[in-house]
C-alpha positions as a LaTeX table, in Angstrom:
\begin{tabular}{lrrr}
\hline
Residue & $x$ (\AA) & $y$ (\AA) & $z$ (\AA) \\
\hline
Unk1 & $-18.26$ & $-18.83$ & $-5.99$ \\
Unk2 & $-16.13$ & $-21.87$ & $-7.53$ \\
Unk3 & $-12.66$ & $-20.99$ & $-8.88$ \\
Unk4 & $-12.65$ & $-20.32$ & $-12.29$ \\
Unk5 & $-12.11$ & $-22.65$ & $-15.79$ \\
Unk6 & $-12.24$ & $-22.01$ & $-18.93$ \\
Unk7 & $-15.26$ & $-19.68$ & $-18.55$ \\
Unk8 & $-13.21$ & $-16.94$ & $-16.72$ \\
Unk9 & $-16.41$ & $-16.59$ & $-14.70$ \\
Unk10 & $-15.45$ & $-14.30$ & $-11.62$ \\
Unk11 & $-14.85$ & $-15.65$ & $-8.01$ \\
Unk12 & $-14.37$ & $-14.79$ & $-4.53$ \\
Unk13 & $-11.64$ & $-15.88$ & $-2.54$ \\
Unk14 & $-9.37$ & $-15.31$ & 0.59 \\
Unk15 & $-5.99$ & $-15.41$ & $-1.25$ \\
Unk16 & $-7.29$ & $-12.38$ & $-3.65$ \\
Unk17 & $-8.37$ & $-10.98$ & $-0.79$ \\
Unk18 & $-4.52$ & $-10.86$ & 0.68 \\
Unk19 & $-3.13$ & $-10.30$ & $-2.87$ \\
Unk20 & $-5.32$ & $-7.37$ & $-3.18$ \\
Unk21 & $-4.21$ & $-5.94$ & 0.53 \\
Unk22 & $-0.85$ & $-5.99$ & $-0.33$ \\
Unk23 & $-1.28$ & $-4.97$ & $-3.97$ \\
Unk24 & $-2.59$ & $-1.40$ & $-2.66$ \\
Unk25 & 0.27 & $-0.78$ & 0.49 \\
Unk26 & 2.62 & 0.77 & $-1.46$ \\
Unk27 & 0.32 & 2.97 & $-2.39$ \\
Unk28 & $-0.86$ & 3.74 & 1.25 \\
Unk29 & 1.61 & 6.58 & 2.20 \\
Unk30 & 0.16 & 9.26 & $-0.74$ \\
Unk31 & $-3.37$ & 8.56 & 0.20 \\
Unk32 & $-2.62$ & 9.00 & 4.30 \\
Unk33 & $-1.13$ & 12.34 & 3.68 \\
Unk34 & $-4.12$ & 13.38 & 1.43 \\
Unk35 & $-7.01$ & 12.39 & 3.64 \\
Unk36 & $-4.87$ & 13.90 & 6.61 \\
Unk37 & $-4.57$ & 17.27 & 4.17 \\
Unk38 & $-9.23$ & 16.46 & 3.87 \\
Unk39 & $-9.31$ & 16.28 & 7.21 \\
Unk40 & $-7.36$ & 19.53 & 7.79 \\
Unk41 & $-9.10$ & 21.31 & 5.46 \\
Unk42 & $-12.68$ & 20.48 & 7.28 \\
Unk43 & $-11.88$ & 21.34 & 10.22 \\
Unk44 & $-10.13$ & 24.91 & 8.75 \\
Unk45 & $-14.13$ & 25.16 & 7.39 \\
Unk46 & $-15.67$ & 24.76 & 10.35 \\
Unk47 & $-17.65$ & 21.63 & 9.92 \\
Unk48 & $-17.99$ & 19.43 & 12.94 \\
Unk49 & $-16.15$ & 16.10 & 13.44 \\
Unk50 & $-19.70$ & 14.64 & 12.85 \\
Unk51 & $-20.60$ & 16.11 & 9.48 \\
Unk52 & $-16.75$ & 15.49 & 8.43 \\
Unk53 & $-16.63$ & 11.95 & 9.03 \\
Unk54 & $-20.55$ & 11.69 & 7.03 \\
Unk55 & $-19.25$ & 13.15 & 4.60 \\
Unk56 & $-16.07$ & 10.87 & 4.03 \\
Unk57 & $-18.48$ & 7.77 & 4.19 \\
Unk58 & $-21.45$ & 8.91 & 2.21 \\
Unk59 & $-19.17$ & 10.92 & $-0.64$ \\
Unk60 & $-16.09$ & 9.03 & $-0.31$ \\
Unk61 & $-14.37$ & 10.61 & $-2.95$ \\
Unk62 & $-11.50$ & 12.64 & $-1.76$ \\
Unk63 & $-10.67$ & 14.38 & $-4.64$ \\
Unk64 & $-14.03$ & 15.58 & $-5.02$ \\
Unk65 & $-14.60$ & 16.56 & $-0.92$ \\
Unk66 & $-11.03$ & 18.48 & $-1.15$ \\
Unk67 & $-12.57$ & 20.68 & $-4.25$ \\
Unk68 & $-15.85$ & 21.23 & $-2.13$ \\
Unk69 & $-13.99$ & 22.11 & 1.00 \\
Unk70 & $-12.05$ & 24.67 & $-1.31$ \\
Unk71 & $-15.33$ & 26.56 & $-2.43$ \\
Unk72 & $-17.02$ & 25.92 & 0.80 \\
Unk73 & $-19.12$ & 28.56 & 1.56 \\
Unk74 & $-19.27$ & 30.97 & 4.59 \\
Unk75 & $-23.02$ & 30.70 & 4.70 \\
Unk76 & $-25.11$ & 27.83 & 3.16 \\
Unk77 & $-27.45$ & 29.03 & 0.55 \\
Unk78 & $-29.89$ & 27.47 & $-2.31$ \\
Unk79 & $-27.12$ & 28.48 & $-4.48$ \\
Unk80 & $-23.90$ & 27.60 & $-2.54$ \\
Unk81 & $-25.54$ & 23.96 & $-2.11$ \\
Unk82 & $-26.05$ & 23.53 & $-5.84$ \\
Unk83 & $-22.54$ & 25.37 & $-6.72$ \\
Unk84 & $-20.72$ & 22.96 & $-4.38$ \\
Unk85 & $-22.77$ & 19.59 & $-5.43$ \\
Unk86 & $-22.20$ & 20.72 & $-9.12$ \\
Unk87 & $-18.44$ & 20.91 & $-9.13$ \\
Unk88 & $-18.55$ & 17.81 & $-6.60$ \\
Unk89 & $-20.20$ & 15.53 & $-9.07$ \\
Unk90 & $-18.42$ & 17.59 & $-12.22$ \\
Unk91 & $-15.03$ & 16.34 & $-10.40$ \\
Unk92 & $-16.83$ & 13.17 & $-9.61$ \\
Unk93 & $-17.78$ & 12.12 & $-13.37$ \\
Unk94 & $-14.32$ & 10.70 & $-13.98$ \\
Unk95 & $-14.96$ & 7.69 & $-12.35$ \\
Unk96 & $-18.40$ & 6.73 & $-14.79$ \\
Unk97 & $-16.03$ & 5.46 & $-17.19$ \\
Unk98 & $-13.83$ & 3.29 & $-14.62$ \\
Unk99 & $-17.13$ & 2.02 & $-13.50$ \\
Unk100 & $-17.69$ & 0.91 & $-17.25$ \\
Unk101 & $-14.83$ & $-0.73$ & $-17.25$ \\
Unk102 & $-15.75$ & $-3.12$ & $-14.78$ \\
Unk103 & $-18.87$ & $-4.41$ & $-16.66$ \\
Unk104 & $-16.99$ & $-7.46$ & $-17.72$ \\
Unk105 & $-16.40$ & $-8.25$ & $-14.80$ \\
Unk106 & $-18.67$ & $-8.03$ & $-11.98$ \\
Unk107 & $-21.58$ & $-7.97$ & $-14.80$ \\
Unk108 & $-22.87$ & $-11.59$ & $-13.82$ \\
Unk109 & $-22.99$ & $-10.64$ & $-10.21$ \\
Unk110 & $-25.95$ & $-9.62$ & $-8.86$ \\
Unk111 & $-27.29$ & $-6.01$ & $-8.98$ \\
Unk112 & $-26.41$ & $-5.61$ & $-5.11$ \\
Unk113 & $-23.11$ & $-6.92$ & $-5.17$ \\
Unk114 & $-21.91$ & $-5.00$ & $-8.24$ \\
Unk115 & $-23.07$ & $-1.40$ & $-7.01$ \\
Unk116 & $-21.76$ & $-1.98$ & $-3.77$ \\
Unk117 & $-18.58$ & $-2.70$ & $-4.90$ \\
Unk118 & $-18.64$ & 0.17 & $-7.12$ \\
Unk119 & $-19.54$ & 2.00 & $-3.89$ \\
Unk120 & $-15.95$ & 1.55 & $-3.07$ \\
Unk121 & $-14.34$ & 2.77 & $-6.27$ \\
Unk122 & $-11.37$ & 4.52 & $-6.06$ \\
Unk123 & $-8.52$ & 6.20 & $-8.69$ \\
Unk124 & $-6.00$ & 3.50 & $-7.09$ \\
Unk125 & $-8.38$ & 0.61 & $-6.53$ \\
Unk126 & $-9.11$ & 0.88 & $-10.57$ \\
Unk127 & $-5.59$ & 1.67 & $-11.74$ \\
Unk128 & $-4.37$ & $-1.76$ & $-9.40$ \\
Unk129 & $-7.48$ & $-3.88$ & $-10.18$ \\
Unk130 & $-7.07$ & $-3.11$ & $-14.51$ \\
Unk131 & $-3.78$ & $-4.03$ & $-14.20$ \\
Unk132 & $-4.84$ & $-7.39$ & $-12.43$ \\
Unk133 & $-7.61$ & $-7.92$ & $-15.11$ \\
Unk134 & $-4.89$ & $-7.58$ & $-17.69$ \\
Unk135 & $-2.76$ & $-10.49$ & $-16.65$ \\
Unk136 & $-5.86$ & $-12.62$ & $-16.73$ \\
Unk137 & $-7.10$ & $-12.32$ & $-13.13$ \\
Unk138 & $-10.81$ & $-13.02$ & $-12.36$ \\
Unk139 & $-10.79$ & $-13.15$ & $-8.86$ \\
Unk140 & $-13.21$ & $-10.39$ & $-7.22$ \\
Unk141 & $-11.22$ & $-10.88$ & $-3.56$ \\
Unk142 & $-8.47$ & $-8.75$ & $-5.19$ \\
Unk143 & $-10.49$ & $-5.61$ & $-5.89$ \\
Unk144 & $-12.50$ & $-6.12$ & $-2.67$ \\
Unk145 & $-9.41$ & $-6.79$ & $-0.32$ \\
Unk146 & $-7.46$ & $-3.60$ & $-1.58$ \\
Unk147 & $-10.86$ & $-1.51$ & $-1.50$ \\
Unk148 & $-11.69$ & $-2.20$ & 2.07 \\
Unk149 & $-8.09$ & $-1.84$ & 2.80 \\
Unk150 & $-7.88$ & 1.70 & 1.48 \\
Unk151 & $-11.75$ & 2.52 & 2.53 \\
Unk152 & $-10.27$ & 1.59 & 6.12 \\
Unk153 & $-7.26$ & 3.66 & 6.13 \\
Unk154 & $-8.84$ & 6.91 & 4.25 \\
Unk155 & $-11.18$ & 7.03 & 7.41 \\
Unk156 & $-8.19$ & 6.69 & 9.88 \\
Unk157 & $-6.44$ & 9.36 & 7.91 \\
Unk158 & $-9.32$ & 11.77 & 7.85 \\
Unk159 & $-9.86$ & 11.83 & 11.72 \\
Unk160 & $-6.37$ & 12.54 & 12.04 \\
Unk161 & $-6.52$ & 15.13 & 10.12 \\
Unk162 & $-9.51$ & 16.31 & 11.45 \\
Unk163 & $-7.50$ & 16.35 & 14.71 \\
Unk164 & $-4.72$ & 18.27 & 13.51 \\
Unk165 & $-6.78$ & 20.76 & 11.97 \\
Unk166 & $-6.61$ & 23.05 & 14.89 \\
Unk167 & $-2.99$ & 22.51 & 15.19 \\
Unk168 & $-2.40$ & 23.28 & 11.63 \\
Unk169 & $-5.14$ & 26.07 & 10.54 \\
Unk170 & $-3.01$ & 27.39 & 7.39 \\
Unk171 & $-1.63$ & 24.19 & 5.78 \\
Unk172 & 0.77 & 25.65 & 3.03 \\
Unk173 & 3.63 & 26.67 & 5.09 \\
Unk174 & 3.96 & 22.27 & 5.77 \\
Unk175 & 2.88 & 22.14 & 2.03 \\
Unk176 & 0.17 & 19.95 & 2.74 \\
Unk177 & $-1.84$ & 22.23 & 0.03 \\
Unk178 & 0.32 & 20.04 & $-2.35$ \\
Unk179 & $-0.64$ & 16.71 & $-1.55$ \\
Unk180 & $-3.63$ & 16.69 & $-4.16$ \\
Unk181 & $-1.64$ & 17.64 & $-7.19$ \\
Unk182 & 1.43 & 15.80 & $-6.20$ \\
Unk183 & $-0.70$ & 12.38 & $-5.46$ \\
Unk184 & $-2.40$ & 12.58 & $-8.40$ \\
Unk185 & $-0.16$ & 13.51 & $-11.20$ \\
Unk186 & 2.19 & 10.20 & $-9.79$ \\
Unk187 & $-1.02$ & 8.50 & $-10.26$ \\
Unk188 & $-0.90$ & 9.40 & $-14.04$ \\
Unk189 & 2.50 & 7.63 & $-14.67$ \\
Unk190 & 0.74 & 4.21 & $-14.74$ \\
Unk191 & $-1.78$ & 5.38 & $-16.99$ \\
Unk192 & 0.70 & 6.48 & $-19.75$ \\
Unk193 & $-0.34$ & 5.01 & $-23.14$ \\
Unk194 & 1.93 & 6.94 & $-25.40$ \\
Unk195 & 2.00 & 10.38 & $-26.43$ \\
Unk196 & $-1.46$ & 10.20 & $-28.39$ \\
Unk197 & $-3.31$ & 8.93 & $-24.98$ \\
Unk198 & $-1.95$ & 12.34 & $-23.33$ \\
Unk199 & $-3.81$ & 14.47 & $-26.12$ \\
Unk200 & $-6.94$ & 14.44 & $-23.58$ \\
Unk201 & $-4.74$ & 15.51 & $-20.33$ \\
Unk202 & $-3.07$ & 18.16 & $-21.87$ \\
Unk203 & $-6.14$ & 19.94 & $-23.67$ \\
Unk204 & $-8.07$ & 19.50 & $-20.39$ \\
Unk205 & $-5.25$ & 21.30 & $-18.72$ \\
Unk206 & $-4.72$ & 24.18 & $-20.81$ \\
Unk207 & $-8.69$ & 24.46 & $-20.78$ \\
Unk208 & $-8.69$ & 24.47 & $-17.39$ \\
Unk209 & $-5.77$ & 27.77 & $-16.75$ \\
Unk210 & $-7.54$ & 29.44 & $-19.84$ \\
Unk211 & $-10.62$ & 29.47 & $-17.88$ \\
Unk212 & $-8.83$ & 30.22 & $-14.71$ \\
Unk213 & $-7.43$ & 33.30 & $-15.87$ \\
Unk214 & $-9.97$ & 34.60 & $-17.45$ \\
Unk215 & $-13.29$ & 33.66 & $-16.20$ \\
Unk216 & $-12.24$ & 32.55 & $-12.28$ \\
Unk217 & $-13.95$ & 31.11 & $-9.67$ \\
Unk218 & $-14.22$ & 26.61 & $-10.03$ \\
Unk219 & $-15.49$ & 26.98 & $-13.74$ \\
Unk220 & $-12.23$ & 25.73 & $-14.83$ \\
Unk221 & $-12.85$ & 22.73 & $-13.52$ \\
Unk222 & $-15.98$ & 21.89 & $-15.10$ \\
Unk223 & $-14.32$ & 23.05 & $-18.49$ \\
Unk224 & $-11.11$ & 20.98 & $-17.91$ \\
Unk225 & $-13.21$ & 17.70 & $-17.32$ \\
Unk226 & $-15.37$ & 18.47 & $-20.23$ \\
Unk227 & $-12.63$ & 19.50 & $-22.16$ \\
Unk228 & $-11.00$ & 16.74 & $-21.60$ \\
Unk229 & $-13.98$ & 14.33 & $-22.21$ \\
Unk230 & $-14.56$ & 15.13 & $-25.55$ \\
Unk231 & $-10.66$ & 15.29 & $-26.45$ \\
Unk232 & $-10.60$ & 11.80 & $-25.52$ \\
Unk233 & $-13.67$ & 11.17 & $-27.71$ \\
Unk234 & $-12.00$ & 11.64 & $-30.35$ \\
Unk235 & $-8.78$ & 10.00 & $-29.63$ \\
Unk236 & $-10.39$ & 7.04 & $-29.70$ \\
Unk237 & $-12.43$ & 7.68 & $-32.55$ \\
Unk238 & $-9.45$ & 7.86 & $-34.31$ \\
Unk239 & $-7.47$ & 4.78 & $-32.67$ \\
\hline
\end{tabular}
C-alpha cells in the first residue's frame, strides 16, 4: 500500500515493521517468564510436547491456556471439555472489545488480512499499537512487526518451559506461580484513565473473591469478567 496523505488510509511498510519490533522489547522479559511459567505448567499436567506446542499456536492466548492448565482435568470428560473451553473463552472475551477497537483501522483491508491480524492479538500488542494510533500513526507494519515479534518469542518461551517442566514440577517455591498476576497488573498501569476508569477493575475484583469464597471452584472468574463488563457499561454510559 502507498504511504498515507490526507486520507490517513492505512499502509504497510518496513520501517513500521522495525518501529513496531522495538516498540514491544521492553516488554519481552514479563512475557518470557510467563510462557516459560505455560510451559511449566503443561508439562506438570501431563500433556505431551506435541499437544502443548498445538495448543500455544491454535489458542494463543496465554492468559487463557494458564487458567485451563489450572482446572485441567485428571480425566477428560464431556463435562471437563466444556468446563475448561467455557472459562477459556470466558477469560478470552476481553479481547472482543480490543478487536473493536481496531475497526478503524484495518476496516478497509480485506476480510483475510484483518482476521489474520487479529489472529495475532495480544494484551501488549493492543496496549503498544493504541498508543501508536493515538499519536496519529497509520502504518499497519507497526502492529504486525511487534505481533510476529512477540508470537515468535511466546513459542520459544513455551518450549523452554516445557523443558524445564520436569526440572521444576512444583513452581511456587521459584515463584513462578506469580508471573501471571505480577505481568498483568504492570500491564494495567498504562491503561490508567483516572479513578472513574478503575470503577470496572475494582468491582470485577471484589466480584471475583466474593465468589471465590463462597461459591469456589473457576466461577469467580466468569463473575469477575462479567462483573466487570457491565460496570464498565455503565461508566461509559455516564462519561
Amino acid at each position: 500500500m502507498t504511504r498515507p496523505g490526507k486520507s490517513q488510509a492505512p499502509y504497510w511498510s518496513t520501517g513500521g515493521l522495525a518501529l513496531g519490533v522495538r516498540s514491544m522489547l521492553p516488554l519481552l522479559p514479563g512475557m518470557i517468564a510467563f510462557g516459560i511459567a505455560v510451559g511449566s505448567a503443561a508439562a506438570a499436567k501431563g500433556l505431551t510436547f506435541f499437544e502443548h506446542i498445538l495448543m500455544s499456536v491454535l489458542v494463543y492466548a496465554g492468559l487463557s491456556q494458564m487458567v485451563a492448565l489450572e482446572i485441567w482435568p485428571q480425566q477428560m470428560t464431556a463435562g471437563a471439555i466444556v468446563a475448561v473451553a467455557l472459562v477459556a473463552a470466558t477469560v478470552n472475551a476481553r479481547l472482543l472489545v480490543p478487536s473493536a477497537a481496531f475497526r478503524p483501522w484495518f476496516g478497509s483491508l480485506p476480510a483475510w488480512q484483518s482476521y489474520s491480524l487479529l489472529f495475532l492479538l495480544t494484551d501488549p500488542g493492543w496496549i503498544a499499537s493504541m498508543r501508536y494510533r493515538s499519536e496519529g500513526g497509520t502504518d499497519i507494519g507497526f502492529y504486525l512487526g511487534g505481533a510476529l515479534l512477540i508470537f515468535t518469542m511466546w513459542m520459544a518461551a513455551v518450549t523452554v518451559g516445557y523443558s524445564l517442566g520436569a526440572l521444576v514440577p512444583d513452581p511456587k517455591p521459584i515463584a513462578l506461580d506469580l508471573v501471571m498476576p505480577i505481568f498483568f497488573a504492570a500491564m494495567l498501569v498504562p491503561l490508567w484513565r483516572g479513578p472513574s476508569r478503575a470503577i470496572p477493575w475494582v468491582v470485577a475484583g471484589i466480584v471475583a473473591l466474593l465468589v471465590q469464597y463462597f461459591v469456589g471452584g473457576w466461577w469467580h472468574v466468569i463473575a469477575g469478567s462479567i462483573a466487570g463488563i457491565v460496570a464498565g457499561g455503565f461508566v461509559n454510559e455516564r462519561d
